[in-house]
C-alpha positions as CSV (number, residue, x, y, z in Angstrom):
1,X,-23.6,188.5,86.2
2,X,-19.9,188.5,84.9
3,X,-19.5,186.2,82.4
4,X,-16.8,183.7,82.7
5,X,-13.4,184.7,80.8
6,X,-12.7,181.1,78.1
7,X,-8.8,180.1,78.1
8,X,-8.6,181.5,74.2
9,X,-5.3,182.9,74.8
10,X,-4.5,179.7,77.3
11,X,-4.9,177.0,74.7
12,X,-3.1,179.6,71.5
13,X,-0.4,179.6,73.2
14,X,-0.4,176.1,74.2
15,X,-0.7,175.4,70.5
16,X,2.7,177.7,69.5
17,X,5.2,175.9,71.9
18,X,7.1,173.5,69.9
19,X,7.6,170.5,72.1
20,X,11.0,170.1,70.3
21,X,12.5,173.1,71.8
22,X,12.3,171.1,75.6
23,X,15.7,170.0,76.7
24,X,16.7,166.7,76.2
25,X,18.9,164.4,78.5
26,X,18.8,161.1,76.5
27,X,21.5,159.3,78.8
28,X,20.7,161.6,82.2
29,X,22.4,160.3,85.3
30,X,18.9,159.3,86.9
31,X,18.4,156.7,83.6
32,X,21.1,155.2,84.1
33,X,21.2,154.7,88.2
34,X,17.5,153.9,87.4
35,X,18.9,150.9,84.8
36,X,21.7,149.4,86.8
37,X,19.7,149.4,90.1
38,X,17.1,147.2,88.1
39,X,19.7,144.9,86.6
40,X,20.9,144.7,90.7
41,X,17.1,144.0,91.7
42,X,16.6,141.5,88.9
43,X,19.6,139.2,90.0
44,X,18.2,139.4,93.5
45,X,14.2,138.9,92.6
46,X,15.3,135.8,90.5
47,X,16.8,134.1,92.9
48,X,14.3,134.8,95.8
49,X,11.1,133.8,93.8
50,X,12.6,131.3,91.4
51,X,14.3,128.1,92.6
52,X,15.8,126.9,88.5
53,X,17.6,130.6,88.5
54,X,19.1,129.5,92.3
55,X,21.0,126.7,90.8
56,X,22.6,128.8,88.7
57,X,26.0,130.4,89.2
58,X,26.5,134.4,89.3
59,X,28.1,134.6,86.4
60,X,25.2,132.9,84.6
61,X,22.5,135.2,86.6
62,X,24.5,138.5,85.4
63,X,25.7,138.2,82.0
64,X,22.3,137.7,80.5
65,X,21.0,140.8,82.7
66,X,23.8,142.7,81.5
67,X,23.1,142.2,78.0
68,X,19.8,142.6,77.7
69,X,20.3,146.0,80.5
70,X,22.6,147.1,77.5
71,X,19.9,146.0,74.5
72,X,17.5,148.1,76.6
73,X,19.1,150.9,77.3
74,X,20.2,151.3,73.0
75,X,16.3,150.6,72.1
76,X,15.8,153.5,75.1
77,X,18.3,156.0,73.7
78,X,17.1,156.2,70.0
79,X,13.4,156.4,70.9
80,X,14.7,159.6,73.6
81,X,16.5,161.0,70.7
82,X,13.8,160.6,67.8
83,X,10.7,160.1,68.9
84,X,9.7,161.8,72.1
85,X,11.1,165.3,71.0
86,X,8.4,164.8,68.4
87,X,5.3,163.9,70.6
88,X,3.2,167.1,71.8
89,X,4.6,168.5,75.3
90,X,1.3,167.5,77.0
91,X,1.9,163.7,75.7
92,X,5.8,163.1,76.2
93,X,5.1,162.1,79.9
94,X,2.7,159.5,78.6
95,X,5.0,158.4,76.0
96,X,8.6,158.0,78.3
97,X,6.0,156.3,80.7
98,X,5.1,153.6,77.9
99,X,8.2,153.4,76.5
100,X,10.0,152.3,79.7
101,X,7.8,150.0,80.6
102,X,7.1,148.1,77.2
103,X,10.9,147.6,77.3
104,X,11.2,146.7,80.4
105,X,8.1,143.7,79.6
106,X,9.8,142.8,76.7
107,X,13.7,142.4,78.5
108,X,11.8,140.0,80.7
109,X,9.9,137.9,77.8
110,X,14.0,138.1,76.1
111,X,15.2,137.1,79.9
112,X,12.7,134.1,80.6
113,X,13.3,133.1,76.4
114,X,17.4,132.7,76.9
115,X,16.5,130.9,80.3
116,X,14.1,128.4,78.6
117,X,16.1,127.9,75.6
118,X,19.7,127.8,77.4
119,X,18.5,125.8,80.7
120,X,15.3,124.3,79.4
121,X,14.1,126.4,82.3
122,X,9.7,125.7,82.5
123,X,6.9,128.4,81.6
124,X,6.5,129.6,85.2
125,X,9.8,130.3,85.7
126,X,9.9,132.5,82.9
127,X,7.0,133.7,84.0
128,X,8.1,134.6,87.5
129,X,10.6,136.9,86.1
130,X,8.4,139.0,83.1
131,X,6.7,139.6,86.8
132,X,9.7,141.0,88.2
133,X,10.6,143.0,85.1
134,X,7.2,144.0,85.2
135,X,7.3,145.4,89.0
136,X,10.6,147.0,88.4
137,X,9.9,148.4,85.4
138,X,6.5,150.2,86.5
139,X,8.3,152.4,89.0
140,X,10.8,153.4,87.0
141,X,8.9,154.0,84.0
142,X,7.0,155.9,86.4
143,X,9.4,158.0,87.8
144,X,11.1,159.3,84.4
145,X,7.7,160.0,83.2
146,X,7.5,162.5,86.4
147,X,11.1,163.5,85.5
148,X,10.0,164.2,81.9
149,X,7.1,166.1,82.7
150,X,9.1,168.1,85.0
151,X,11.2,169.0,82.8
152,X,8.3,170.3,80.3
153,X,6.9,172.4,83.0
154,X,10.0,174.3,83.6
155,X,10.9,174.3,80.3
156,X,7.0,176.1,79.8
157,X,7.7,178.6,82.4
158,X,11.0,180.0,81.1
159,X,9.5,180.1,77.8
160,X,6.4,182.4,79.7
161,X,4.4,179.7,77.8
162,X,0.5,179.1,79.7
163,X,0.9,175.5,81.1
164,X,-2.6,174.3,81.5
165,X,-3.5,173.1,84.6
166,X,-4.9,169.0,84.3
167,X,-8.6,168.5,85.3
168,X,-9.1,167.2,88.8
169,X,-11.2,164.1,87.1
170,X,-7.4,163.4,85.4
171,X,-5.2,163.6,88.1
172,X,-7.9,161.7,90.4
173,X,-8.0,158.6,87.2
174,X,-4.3,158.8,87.1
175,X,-3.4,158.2,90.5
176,X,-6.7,155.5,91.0
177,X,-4.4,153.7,88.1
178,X,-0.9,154.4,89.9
179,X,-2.4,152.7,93.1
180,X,-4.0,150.0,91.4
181,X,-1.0,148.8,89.0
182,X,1.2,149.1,92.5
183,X,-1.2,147.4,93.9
184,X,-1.5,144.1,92.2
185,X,2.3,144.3,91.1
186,X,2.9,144.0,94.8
187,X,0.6,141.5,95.5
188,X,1.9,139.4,93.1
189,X,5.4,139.9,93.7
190,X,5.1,139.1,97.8
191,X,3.1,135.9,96.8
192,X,5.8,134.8,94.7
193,X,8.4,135.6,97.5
194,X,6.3,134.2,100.4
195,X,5.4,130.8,98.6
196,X,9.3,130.6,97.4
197,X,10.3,130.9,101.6
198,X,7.5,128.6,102.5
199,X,8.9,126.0,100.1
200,X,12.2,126.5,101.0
201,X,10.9,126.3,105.1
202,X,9.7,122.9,104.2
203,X,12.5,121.6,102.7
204,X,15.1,122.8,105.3
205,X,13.3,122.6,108.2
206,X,15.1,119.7,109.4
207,X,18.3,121.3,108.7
208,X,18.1,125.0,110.0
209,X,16.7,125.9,113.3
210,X,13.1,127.0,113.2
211,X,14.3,130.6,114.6
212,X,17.4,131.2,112.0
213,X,15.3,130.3,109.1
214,X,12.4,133.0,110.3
215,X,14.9,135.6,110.7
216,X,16.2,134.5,107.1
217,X,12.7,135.2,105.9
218,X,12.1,138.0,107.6
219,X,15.1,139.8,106.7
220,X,14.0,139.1,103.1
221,X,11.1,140.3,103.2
222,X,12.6,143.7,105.5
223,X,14.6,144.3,102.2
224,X,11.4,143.9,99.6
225,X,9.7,146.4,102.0
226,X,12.6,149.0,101.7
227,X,12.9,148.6,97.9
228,X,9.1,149.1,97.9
229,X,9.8,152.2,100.3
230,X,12.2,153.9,98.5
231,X,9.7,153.9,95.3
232,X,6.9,155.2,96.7
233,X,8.9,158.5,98.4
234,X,10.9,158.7,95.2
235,X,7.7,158.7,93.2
236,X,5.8,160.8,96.1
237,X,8.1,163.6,95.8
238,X,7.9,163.3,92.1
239,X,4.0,163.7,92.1
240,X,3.8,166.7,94.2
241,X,6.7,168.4,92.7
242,X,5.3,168.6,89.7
243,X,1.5,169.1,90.8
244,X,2.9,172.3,92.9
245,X,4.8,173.7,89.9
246,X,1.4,173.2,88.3
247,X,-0.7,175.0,90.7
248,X,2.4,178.0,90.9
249,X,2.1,178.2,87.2
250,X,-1.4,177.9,86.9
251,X,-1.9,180.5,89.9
252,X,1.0,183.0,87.8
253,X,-1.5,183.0,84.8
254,X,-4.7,184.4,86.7
């Protein structure tokens, strides 16, 4: 019976590849399409789910957003620079996916603070919008952590470097985690949407025609479903671009 050959070799190598040595693109085009589109979103999420941020003028939607885009995107850059370069090549995914998405929670605690303190906005106002930042921020965090590891793996194959090949019991936990974050992000963000238009249905139905006011609502909810869209085949191709780089790799080593 031929005994079965241990990944010695595999996990040495693993060990002399210094995660430094992967490119960095601190401010890469993608980052910063990924940032302004969320700034765009934001301004457009507020007003749908949050009738206090409706009142307000576009000037005082923006300039906040703007600012704290701008706060985010310094806090994002050093930590690029610094600190990522120093994580372990297997964790740097991990860590872009954590980073982006604690910032983006803690733009929309700064967001729904300046509202509360500037408009005397209430609590679930503020809360509707850490929601939003929270949404947003999960697929993009998402998708620069798949850009990030993409990078590693090339990076691994230039070098000739063994890439080991994640158990199918990871992968399987990952994506049960993708789908359930997107999940009850989703939920929650149609909820808020829905219950906003039903409100808003109430209020003007004796004002709008029953059939202009659907197709207002519908429309609305057509552009939420495209947004949604668009994330999940961005983050689609993502997946299986890197899992197939994987498998090449992995099938190169045998």
């Amino acid at each position: 019976m031929p005994k079965t050959r241990l990944p010695s070799a595999t996990s040495h190598k693993l060990e002399s590849v210094d995660s430094a040595a992967v490119p960095q693109q601190v401010l890469s085009p993608r980052q910063i399409l990924h940032y302004l589109i969320a700034i765009l979103l934001m301004s457009i999420y507020g007003v749908q789910v949050c009738p206090f941020v409706e009142e307000l003028t576009l000037a005082e939607i923006m300039s906040p957003l703007v600012l704290i885009g701008i706060v985010q995107y310094v806090f994002r850059y050093f930590v690029a620079a610094n600190y990522i370069p120093e994580q372990a090549y297997e964790k740097q995914a991990t860590t872009v996916f954590a980073t982006e998405w604690g910032l983006f929670l803690l733009s929309g605690v700064f967001l729904a603070a300046h509202n509360t303190v500037t408009y005397d906005f209430p609590l679930h106002s503020g809360m509707k919008l850490i929601v939003g930042y929270l949404a947003i921020g999960f697929f993009v965090a998402t998708d620069l952590a798949l850009e990030r590891d993409f990078r590693v793996i090339t990076h691994l194959q230039k070098t000739t470097a063994a890439l080991a090949l994640q158990s199918s019991a990871t992968l399987t936990r990952k994506f049960s985690l993708f789908i359930s974050c997107t999940l009850i992000l989703l939920t929650t963000v149609l909820f808020l949407i829905i219950n906003k238009d039903l409100t808003w249905l109430e209020e003007a139905s004796a004002k709008i025609p029953f059939d202009i006011a659907q197709q207002a609502i519908m429309g609305e909810l057509a552009f939420v479903g495209a947004i949604i869209l668009f994330f999940l085949l961005l983050l689609s191709h993502g997946f299986t671009r890197n899992l197939s780089l994987r498998l090449d790799a992995s099938a190169q080593t045998l």
